[in-house]
N, CA, C and O atoms as a DFTB+ gen file, in Angstrom:
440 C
 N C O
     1  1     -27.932       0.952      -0.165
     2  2     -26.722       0.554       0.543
     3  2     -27.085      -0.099       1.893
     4  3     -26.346      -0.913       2.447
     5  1     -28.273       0.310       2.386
     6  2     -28.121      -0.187       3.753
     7  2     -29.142      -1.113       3.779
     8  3     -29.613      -1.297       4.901
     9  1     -29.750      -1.915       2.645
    10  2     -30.391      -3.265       2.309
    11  2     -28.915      -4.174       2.262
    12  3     -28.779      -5.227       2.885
    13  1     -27.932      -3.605       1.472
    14  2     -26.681      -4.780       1.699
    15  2     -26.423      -4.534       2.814
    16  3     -26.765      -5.540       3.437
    17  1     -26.047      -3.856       3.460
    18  2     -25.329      -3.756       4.856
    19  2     -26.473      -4.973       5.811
    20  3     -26.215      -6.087       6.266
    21  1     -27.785      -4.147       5.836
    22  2     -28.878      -5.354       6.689
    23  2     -28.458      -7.083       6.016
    24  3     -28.591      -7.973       6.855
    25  1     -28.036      -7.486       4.754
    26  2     -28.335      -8.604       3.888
    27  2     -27.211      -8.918       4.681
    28  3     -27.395      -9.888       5.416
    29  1     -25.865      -8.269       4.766
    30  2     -24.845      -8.981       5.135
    31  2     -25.442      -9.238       6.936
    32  3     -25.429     -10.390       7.367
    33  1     -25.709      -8.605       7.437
    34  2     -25.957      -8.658       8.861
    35  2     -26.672      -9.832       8.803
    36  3     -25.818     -10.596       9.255
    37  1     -27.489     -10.420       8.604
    38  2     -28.471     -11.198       8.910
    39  2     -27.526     -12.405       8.172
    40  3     -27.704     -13.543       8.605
    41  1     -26.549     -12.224       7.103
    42  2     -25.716     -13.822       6.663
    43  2     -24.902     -13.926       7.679
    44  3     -24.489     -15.069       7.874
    45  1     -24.590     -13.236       8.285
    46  2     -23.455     -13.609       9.584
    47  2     -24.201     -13.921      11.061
    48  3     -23.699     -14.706      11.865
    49  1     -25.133     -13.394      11.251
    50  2     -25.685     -13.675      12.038
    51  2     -26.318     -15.277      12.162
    52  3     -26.363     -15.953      13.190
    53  1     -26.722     -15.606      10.986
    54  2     -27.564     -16.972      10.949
    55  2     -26.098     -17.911      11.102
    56  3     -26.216     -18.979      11.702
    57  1     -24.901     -17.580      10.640
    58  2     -24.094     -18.295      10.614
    59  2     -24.019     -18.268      12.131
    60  3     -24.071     -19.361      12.696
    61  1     -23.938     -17.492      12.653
    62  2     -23.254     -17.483      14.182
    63  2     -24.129     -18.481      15.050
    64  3     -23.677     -19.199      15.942
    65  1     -25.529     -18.409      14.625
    66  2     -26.337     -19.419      15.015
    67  2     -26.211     -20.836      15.162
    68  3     -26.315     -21.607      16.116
    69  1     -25.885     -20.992      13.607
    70  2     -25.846     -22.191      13.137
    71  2     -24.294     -23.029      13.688
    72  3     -23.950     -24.199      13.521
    73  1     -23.711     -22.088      14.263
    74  2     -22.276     -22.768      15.008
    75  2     -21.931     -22.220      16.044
    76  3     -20.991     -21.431      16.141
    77  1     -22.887     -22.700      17.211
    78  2     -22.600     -22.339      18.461
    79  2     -22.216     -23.924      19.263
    80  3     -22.261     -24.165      20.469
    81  1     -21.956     -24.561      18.488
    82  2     -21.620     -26.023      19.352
    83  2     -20.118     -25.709      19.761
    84  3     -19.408     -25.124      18.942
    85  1     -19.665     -26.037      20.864
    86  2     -18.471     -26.089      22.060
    87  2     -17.467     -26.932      20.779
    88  3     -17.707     -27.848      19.993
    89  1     -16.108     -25.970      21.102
    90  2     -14.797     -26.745      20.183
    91  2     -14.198     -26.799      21.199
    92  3     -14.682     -26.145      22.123
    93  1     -13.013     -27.518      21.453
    94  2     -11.746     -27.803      21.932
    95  2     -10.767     -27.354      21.352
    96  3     -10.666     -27.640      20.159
    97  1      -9.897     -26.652      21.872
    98  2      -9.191     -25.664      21.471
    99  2      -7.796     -26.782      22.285
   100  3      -7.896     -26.947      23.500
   101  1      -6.546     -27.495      21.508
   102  2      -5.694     -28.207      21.819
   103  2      -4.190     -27.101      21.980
   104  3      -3.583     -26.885      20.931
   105  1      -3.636     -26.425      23.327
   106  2      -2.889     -25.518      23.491
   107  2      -1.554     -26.539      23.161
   108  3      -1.570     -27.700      22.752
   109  1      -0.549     -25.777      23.450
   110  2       1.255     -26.475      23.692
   111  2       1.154     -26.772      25.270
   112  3       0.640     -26.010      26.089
   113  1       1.648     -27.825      25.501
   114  2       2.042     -28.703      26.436
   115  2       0.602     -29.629      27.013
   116  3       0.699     -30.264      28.063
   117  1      -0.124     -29.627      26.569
   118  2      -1.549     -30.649      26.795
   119  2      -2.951     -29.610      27.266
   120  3      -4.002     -30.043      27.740
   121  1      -2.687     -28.418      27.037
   122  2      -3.313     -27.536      27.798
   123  2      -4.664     -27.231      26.278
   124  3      -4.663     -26.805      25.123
   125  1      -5.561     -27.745      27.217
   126  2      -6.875     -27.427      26.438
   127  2      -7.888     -26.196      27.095
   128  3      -7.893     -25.716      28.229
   129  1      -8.809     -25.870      25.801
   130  2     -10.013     -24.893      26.166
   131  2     -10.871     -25.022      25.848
   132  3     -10.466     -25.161      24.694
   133  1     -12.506     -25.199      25.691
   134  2     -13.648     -24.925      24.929
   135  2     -13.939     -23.719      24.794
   136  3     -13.500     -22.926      25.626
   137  1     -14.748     -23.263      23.723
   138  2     -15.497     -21.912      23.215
   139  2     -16.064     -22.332      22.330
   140  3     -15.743     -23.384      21.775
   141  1     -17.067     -21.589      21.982
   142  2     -18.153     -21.950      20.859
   143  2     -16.899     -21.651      19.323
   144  3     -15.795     -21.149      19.111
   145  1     -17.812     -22.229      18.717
   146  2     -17.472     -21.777      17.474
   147  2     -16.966     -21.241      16.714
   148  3     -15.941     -21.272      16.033
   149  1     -18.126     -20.499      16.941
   150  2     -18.232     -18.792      16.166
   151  2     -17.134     -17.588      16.745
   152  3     -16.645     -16.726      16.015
   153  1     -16.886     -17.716      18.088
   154  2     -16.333     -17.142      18.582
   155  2     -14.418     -16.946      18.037
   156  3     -13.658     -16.018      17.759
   157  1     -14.351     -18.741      18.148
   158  2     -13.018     -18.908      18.188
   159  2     -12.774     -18.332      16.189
   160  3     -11.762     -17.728      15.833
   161  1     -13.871     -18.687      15.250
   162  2     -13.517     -18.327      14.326
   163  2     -12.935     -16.484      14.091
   164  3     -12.015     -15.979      13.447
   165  1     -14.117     -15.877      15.061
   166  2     -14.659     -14.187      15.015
   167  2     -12.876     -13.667      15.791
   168  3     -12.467     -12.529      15.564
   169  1     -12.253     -14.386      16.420
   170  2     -11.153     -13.935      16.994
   171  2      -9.837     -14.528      15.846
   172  3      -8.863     -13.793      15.684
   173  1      -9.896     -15.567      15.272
   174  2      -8.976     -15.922      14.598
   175  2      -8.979     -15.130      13.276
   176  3      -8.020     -15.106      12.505
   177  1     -10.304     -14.398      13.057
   178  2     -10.495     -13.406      11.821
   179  2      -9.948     -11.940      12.378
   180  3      -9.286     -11.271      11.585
   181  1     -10.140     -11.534      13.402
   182  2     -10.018     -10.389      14.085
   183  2      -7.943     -10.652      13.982
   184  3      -7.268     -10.052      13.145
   185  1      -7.377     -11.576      14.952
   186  2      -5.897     -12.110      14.948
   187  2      -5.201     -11.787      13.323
   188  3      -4.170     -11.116      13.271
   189  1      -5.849     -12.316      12.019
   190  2      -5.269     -12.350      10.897
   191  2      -5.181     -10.788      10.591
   192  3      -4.078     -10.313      10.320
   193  1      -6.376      -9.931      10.628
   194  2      -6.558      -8.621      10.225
   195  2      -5.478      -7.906      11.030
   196  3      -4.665      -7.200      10.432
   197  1      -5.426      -8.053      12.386
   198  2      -4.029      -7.472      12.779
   199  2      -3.325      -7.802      12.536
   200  3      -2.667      -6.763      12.494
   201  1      -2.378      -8.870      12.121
   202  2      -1.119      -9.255      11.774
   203  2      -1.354      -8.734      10.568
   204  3      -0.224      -8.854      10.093
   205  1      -2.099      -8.163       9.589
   206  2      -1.822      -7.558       8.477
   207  2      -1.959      -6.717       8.725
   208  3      -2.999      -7.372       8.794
   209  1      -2.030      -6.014       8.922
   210  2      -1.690      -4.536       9.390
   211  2      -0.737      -4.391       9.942
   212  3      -0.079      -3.371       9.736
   213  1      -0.229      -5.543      11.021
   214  2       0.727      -5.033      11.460
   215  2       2.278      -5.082      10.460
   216  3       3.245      -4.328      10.569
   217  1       2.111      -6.102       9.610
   218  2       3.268      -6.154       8.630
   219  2       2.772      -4.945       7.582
   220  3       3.745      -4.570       6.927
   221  1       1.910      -4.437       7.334
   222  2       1.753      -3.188       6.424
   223  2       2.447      -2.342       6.395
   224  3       3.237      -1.901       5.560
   225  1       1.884      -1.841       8.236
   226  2       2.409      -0.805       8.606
   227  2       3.939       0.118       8.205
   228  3       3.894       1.327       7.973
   229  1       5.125      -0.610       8.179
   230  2       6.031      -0.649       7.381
   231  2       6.084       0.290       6.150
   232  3       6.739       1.305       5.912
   233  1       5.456      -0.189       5.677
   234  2       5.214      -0.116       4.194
   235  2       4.717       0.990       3.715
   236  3       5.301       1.671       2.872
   237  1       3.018       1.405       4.465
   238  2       2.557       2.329       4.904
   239  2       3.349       3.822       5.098
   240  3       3.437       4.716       4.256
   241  1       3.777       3.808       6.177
   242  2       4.615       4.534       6.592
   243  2       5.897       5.051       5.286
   244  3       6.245       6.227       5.184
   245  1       6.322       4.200       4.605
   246  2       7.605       4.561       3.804
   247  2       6.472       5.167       2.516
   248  3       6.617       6.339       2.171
   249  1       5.738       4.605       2.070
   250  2       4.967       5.016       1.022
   251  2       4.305       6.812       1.434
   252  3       4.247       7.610       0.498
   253  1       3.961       7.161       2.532
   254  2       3.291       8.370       2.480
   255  2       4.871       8.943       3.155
   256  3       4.553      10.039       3.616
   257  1       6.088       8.790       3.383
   258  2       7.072       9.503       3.898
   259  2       7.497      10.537       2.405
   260  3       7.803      11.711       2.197
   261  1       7.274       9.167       1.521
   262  2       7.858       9.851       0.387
   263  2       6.846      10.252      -0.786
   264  3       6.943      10.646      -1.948
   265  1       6.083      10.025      -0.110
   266  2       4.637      11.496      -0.723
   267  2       4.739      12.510      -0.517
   268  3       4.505      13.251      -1.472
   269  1       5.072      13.061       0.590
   270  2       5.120      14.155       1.345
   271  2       6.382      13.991       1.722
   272  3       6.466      13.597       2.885
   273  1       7.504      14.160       1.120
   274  2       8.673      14.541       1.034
   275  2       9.122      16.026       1.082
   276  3       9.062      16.640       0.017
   277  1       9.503      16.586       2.032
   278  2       9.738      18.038       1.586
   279  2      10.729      18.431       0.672
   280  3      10.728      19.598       0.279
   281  1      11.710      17.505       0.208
   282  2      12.844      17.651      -0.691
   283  2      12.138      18.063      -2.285
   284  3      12.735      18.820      -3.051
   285  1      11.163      17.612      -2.534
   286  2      10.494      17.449      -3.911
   287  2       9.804      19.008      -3.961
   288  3       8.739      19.285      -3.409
   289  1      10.389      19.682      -4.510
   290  2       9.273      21.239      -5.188
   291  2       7.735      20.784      -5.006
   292  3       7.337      19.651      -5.276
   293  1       6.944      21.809      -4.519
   294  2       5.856      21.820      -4.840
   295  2       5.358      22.714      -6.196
   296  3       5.853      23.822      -6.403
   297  1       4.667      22.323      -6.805
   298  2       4.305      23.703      -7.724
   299  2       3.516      24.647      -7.395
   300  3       2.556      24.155      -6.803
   301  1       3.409      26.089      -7.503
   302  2       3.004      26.887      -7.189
   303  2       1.689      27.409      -8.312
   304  3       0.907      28.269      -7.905
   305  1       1.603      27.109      -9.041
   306  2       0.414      27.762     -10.015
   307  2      -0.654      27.196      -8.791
   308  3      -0.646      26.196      -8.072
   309  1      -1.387      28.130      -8.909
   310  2      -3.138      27.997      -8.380
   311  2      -4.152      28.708      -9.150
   312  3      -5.146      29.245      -8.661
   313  1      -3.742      28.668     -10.766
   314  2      -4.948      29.126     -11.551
   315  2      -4.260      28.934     -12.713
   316  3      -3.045      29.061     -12.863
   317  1      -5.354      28.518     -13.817
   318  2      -5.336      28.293     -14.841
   319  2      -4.445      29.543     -16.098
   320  3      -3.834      29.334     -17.146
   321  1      -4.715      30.592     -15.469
   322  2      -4.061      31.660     -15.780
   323  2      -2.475      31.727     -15.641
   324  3      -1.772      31.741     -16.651
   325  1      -1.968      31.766     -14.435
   326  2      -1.002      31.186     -14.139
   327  2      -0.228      29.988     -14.598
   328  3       1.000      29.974     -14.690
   329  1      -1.043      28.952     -14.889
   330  2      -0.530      27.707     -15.572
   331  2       0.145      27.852     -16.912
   332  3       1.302      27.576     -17.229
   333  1      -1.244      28.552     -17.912
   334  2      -0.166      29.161     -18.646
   335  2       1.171      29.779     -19.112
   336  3       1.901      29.629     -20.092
   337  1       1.183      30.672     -17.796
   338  2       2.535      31.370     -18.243
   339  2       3.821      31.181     -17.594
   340  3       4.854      31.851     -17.581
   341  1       3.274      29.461     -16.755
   342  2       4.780      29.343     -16.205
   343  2       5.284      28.489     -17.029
   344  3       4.676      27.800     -17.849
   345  1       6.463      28.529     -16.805
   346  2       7.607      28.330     -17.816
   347  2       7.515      26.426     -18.189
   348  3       7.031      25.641     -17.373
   349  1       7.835      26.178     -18.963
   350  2       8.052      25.024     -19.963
   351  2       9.294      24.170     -19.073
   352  3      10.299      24.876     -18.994
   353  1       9.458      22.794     -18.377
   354  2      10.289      22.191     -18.002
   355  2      11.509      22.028     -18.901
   356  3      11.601      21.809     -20.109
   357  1      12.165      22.154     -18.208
   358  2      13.548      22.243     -19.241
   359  2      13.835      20.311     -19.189
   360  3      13.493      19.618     -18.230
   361  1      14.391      19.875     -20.213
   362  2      15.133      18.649     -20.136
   363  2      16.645      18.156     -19.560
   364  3      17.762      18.583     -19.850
   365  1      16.266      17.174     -18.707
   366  2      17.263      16.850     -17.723
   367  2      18.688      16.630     -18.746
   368  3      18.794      15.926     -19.750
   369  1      19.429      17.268     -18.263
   370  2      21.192      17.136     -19.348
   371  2      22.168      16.905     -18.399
   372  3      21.907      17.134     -17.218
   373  1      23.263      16.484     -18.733
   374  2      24.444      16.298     -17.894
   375  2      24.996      17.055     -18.523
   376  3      25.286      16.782     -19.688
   377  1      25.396      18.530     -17.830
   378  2      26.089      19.594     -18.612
   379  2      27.698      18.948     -17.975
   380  3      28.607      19.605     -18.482
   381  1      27.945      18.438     -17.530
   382  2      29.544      18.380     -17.289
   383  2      30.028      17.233     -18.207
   384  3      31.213      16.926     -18.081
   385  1      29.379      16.640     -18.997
   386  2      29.765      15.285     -20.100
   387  2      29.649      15.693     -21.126
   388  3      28.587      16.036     -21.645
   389  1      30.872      15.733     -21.670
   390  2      30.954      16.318     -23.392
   391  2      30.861      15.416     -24.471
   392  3      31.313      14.279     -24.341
   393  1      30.479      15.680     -25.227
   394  2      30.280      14.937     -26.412
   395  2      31.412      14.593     -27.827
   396  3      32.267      15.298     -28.363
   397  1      31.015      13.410     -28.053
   398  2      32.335      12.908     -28.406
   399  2      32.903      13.858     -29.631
   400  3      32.040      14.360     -30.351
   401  1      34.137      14.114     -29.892
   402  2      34.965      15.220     -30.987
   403  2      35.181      14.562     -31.978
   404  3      35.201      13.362     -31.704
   405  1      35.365      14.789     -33.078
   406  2      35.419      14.142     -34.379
   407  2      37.004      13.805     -34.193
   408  3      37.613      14.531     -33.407
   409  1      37.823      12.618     -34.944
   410  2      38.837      12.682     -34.948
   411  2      39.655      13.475     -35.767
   412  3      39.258      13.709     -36.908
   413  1      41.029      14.055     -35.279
   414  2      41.802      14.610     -35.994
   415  2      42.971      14.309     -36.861
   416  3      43.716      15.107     -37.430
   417  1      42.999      12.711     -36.856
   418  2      43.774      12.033     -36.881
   419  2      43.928      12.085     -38.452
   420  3      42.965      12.560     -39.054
   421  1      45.198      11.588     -39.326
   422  2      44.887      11.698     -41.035
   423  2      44.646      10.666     -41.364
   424  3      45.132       9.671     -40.826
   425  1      43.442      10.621     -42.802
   426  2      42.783       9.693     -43.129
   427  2      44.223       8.834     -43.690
   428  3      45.303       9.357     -43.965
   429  1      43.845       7.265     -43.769
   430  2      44.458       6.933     -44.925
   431  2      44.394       6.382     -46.184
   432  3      43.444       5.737     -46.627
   433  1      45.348       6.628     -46.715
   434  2      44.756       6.229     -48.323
   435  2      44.158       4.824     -48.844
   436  3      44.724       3.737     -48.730
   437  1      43.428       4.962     -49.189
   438  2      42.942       3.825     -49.848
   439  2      43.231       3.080     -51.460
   440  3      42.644       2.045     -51.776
């Protein structure tokens, strides 16, 4: 693992080398800057990684709220023993909806 870790170190590094020539950086209203390269790239990579995160975050947050929901039962078995002998989930029913009655109505003749 830490032959890739060194392999990657040394590909970024030669890159950083290889682009240290001065950019011009063109602001809003005529307002310019120089910085090397590498730099302006290493901050515009650093800029993207936060703005994703920062729109995550959101997301993040709602996803582990309702992981850890306290409304949801936890189960209580903590042994295999136990697992056994707790009870069988019952199937979800709408006990207040009755089912349809045969008619009482008289047939007619045919």
């Amino acid at each position: 693992m830490w032959l890739l870790k060194a392999a990657i170190f040394f590909v970024l590094f030669a890159f950083a080398l290889n682009n240290q020539e001065a950019v011009t950086l063109h602001w809003f209203f005529g307002a310019r800057s120089n910085a090397p390269m590498v730099l302006v790239l290493l901050l515009t990579l650093l800029l993207g990684v936060a703005l994703g995160v920062l729109v995550m975050l959101p997301l993040w947050w709602r996803a582990r709220r309702v992981r850890t929901a306290p409304d949801r039962p936890q189960p209580a078995v903590t042994s295999p023993a136990e697992a056994s002998q707790a009870p069988a989930l019952m199937p979800l029913s709408a006990p207040d909806i009755e089912p349809p009655q045969p008619s009482k109505a008289p047939a007619h003749g045919l």
